[in-house]
C-alpha positions as semicolon CSV with decimal commas, in nm:
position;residue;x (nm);y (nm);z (nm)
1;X;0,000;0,000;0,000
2;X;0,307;0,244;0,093
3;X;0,409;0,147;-0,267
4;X;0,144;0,279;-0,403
5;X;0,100;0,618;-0,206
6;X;0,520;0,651;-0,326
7;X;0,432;0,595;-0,707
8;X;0,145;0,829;-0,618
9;X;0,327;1,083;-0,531
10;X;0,588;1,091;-0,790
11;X;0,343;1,082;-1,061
12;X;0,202;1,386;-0,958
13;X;0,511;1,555;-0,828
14;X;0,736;1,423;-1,132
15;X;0,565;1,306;-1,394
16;X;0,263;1,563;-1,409
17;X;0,455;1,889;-1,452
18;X;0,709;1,732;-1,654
19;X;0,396;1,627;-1,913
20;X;0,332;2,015;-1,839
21;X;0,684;2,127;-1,936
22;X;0,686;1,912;-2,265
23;X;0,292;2,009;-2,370
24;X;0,423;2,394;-2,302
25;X;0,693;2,323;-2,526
26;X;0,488;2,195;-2,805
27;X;0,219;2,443;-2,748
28;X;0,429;2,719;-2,800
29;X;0,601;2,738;-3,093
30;X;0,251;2,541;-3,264
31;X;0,105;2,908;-3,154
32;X;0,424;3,097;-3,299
33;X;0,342;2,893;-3,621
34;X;-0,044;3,027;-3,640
35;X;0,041;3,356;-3,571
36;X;0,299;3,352;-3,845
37;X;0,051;3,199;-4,068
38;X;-0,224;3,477;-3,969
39;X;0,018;3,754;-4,042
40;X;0,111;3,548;-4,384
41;X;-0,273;3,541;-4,483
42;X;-0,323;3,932;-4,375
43;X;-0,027;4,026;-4,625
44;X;-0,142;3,757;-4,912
45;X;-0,435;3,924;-4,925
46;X;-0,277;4,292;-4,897
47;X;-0,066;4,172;-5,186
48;X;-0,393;4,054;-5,390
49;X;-0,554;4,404;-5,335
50;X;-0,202;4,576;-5,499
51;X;-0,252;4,306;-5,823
52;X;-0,611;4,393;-5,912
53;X;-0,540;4,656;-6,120
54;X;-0,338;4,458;-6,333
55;X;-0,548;4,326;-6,597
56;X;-0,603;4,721;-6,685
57;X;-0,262;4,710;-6,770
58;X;-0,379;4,517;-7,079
59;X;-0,599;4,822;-7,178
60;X;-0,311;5,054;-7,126
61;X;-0,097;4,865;-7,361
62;X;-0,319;4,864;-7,613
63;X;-0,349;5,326;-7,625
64;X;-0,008;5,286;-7,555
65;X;0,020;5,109;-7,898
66;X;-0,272;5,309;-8,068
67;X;-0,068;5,664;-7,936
68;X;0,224;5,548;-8,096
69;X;0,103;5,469;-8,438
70;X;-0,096;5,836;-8,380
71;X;0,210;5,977;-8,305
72;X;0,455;5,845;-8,561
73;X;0,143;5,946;-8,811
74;X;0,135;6,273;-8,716
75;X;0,532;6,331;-8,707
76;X;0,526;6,219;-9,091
77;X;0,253;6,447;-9,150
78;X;0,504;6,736;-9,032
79;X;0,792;6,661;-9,243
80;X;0,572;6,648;-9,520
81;X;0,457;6,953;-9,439
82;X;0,810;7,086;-9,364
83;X;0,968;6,941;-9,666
84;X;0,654;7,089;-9,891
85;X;0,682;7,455;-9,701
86;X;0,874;7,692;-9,904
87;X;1,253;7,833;-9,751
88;X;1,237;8,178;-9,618
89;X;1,515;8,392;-9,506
């Protein structure tokens, strides 16, 4: 019966807040991990808020292009007209 009472005893003065110790240990860094993971989410979706604009960039390509073929029309219009203009001095 004293046997008993002994193992008793050091299962709840040894082995109970060493199972403590260890479960803190796990607990921990699993809760470091989720935090990290809830500050990961916050910024993926901070970083999906910057890319909508994107497919607008599409559109702007395409002026960019039609500006271009404006502009290189009109410059060619001007050294015609240049070229045709008679010299003064």
């Amino acid at each position: 019966m004293a046997v008993l009472w002994v193992a008793s005893a050091v299962g709840l003065l040894v082995v109970a807040p060493l199972v403590i110790l260890l479960a803190t240990n796990v607990i921990r860094p699993a809760l470091e991990c989720a935090r990290y993971a809830d500050d990961i989410l916050a910024h993926g979706v901070g970083i999906t808020v910057a890319l909508e604009p994107v497919p607008a960039l599409l559109v702007t390509r395409e002026r960019v292009g039609e500006v271009t073929q404006n502009a290189v029309a009109y410059v060619g219009a001007l050294r015609r007209l240049v070229a045709g203009a008679p010299a003064t001095d």
